[in-house]
C-alpha positions in Angstrom: 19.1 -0.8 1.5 17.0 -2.2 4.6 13.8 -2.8 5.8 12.4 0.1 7.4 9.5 -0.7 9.4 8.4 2.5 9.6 7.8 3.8 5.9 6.7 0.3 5.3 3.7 0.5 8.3 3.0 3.9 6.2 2.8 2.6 3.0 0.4 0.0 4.6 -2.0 2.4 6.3 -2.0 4.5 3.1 -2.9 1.0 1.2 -5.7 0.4 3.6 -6.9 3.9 3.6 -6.9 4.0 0.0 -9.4 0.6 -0.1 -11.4 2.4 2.5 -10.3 -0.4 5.2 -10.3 0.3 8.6 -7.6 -1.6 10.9 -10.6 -3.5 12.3 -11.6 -4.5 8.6 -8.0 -5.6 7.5 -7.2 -7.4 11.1 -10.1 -9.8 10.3 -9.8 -10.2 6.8 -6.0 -11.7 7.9 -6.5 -13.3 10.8 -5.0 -10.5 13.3 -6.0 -8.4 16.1 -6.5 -4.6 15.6 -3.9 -3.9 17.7 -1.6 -6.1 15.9 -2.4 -4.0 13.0 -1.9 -0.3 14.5 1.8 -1.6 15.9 2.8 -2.7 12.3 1.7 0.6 10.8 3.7 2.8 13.6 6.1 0.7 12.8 6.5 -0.3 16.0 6.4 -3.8 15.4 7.8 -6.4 12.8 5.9 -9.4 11.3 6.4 -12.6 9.4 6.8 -12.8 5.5 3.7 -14.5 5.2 1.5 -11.7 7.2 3.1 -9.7 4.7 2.2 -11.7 2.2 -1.6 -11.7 3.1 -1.6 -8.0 4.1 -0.3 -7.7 0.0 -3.1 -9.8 -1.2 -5.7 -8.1 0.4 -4.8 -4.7 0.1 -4.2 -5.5 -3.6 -0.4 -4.6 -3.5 3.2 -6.0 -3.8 5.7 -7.0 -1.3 8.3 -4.7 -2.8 6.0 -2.1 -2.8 5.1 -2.6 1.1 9.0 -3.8 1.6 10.6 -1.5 -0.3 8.4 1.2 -1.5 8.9 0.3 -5.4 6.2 1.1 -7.5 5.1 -1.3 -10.1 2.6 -1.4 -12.9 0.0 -3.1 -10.8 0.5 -0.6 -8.3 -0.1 2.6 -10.7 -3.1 0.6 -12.0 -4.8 0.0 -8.6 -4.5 4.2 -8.1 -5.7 4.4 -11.1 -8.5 1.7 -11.5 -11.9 4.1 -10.3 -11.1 6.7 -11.9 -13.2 7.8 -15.2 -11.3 8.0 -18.3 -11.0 11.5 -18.1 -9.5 11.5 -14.6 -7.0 8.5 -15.6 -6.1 10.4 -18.8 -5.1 13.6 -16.4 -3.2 12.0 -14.3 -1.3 10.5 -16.9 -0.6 14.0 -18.3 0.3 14.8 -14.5 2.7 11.9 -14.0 4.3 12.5 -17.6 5.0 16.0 -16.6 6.4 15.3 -13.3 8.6 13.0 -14.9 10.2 14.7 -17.9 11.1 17.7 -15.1 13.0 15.7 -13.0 
């Protein structure tokens, strides 16, 4: 396994999508420029542990999901976390099915 910069700049634009962020939004909120921001999500460009680090905190995720694309716990809650009840219990029955078919 390695560090793909790539899938991980994806995984962080879907984050920041997902929270509604534009790169303008999530460059301030870590101390970076915008441009900064669209390089690392092309994966064009490589950053520090700590940016990481911060980019995980704010986008509520982990660093092996961002890293290394493993899902956690945490993870499934934030996806799930404004969703009603009835939604949350669908997508449960959704993920359940998924998995007992592969």
């Amino acid at each position: 396994m390695y560090y793909d910069l790539e899938m991980s700049g994806k995984r962080i634009r879907g984050l920041r999508e997902a929270k509604g962020y534009t790169q303008e939004k999530l460059a301030e909120e870590i101390g970076m420029s915008q441009k900064t921001i669209a390089a690392i999500e092309k994966g064009k460009k490589g950053t520090t542990i700590d940016t990481l680090v911060a980019i995980a905190d704010v986008l509520e995720s982990s660093l092996d999901y961002i890293v290394g694309g493993k899902t956690t716990s945490t993870e499934i809650e934030n996806l799930l976390s404004g969703l009603s009840a009835d939604k949350k219990e669908m997508a449960f029955k959704i993920l359940k099915g998924i998995l007992e078919n592969i």
